[in-house]
C-alpha positions, 0 to 999 in steps of 0.5 A, a space after each residue: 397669759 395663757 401661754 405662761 400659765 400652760 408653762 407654769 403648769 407643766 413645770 410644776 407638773 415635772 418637779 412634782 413627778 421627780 420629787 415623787 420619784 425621788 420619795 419612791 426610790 428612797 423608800 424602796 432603798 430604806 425598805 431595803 435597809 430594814 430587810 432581814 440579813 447579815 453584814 459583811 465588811 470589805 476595804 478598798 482603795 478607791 469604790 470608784 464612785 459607789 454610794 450607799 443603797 447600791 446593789 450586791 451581787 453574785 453571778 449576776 444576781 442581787 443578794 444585797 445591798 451597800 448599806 454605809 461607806 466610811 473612812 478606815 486606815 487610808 481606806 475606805 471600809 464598805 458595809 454590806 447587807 446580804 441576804 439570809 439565805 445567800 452563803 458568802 464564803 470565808 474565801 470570797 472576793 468582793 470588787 467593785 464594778 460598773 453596769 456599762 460607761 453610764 451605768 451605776 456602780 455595784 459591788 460583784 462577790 464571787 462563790 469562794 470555794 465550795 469547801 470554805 466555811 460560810 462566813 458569820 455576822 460583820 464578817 470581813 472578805 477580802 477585796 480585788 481592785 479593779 483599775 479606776 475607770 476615770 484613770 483609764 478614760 484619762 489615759 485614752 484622752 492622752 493617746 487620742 491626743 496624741 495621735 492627733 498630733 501625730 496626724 496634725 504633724 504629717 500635713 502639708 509642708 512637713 510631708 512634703 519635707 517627708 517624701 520630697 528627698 525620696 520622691 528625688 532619689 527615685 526620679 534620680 535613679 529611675 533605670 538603676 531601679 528600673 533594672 534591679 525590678 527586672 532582675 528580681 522578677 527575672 529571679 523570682 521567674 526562675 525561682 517559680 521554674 525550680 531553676 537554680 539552688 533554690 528553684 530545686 530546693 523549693 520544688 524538688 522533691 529529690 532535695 526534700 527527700 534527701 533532707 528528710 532522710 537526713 533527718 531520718 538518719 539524725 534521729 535513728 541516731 540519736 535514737 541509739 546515742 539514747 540507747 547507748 547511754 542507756 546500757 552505759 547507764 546500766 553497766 555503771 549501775 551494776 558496777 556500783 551495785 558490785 556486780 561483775 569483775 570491776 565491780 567487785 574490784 571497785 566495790 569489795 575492800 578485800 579484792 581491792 587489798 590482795 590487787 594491792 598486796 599483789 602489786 607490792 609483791 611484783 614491786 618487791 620483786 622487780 627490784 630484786 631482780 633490778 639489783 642482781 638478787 637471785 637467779 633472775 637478778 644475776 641472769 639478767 644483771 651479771 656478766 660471768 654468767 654472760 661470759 661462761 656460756 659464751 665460752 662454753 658455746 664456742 666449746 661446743 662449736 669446735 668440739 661438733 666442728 672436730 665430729 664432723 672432721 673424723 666421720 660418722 665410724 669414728 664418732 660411733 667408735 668413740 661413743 662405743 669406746 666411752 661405754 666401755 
């Protein structure tokens, strides 16, 4: 009997502590809602857990607390009180957020912009969804689960099914494996030596300097490709801005007419020469002029060939002879 009037005792003893906390945590909660402040409203798709009396806070600090949570357009509406003397921003985010696995929920506003106006009474900010802890913890049930079957799937028989056609393969082609290892050590022996192409161009420095003058070499030149099309960038600017002979030919119209005009006046011209008209066109296209300074270049020819035949005395008599 002592025994179960000790137990009763005890019991009775921790349901009246919890009652009495219970009275005290929601009279520190009331006394909260009666406090001086100002409402602020924001809509969430889910608030994960949150309930009415949860703490606001900012940068970590309390400035509040949930005050009513209700359904609004396939949303849920969430109802804050802030103090007086926080500013909650026009800008400002609210998000729901969690203190640790097991922790209590609470609802995080950031500062907004410094320049932002402070929002009024039953005000509305806006909102960030963070993802759902629950779905998260979901997710991570299903890849626990998922690598346990993977594990439970590599034991016993099935690995042996695994690395017994491999386990094969090598006892099978033990000295051709055997061999190909030496080969590749011997290789890579040669290779640490700087034998061989790639031995040198490993530990070469000759090789090295030689592909870093090389490149060298590309960069100069494409340092003066740079600086031609520079120059080639400035001569077609001063070609458009007028400047110098092609330019004033591409750009000034009265230039451009007098090329052109000079160029029908030489077509003109051509073609009269092309059809036998003046002294040009008959020189070039007419026969008879051809003919009579052949004919009078054989003239000379025989007339300086009977000059010769009488002598210099007689040649001098007949220029004399002709004076008078």
């Amino acid at each position: 009997m002592k025994k179960n009037s000790l137990e009763t005792r005890v019991g009775m003893f921790v349901g009246m502590a919890l009652i009495a906390a219970f009275v005290i945590l929601e009279t520190v909660g009331g006394l909260e809602m009666f406090k001086r402040g100002y409402r602020v409203h924001a809509y969430f798709n889910s608030v994960q857990e949150l309930t009415v009396g949860a703490p606001v806070k900012m940068a970590g600090v309390p400035v509040g607390r949930v005050e009513k949570i209700a359904f609004a357009d396939n949303r849920v509406k969430v109802t804050m009180k802030i103090d007086p003397s926080v500013p909650v921003k026009t800008d400002s985010k609210a998000t729901i957020k969690f203190t640790g696995l097991m922790g209590q929920n609470f609802v995080a506003i950031d500062f907004g912009s410094p320049d932002a106006p402070r929002v009024e009474n039953d005000a509305t900010i806006s909102s960030a969804e963070l993802p759902d802890f629950a779905a998260l913890m979901t997710k991570l049930d299903n890849v626990a689960a998922g690598v346990e079957n993977l594990t439970k799937s590599f034991t016993g028989e099935k690995i042996d099914n695994l690395l017994g056609p491999l386990v094969d393969f090598v006892k099978q082609n033990r000295e051709p494996l055997s061999d190909t290892i030496q080969n590749l050590r011997t290789i890579s022996g040669q290779i640490s030596e700087g034998k061989g192409t790639v031995g040198k161009l490993i530990f070469d420095d000759a090789l090295y300097n030689s592909a870093l003058a090389t490149v060298t070499n590309i960069q100069d030149a494409a340092g003066e490709a740079r600086l031609a099309v520079t120059d080639a960038r400035k001569i077609v600017d001063r070609i458009n801005a007028g400047e110098g002979s092609l330019g004033k030919l591409l750009t000034q119209e009265s230039i451009y007419n007098d090329v052109a005009a000079s160029a029908a006046n030489l077509r003109e011209i051509l073609e009269k020469v092309n059809q036998g008209h003046g002294t040009v066109g008959k020189l070039i296209n007419d026969d008879t002029l051809f003919r009579n300074a052949k004919v009078t270049l054989q003239k000379v020819d025989k007339a300086t060939e009977g000059l010769e035949d009488q002598g210099p005395l007689s040649v001098l008599g007949i220029a004399v002879g002709s004076l008078f």
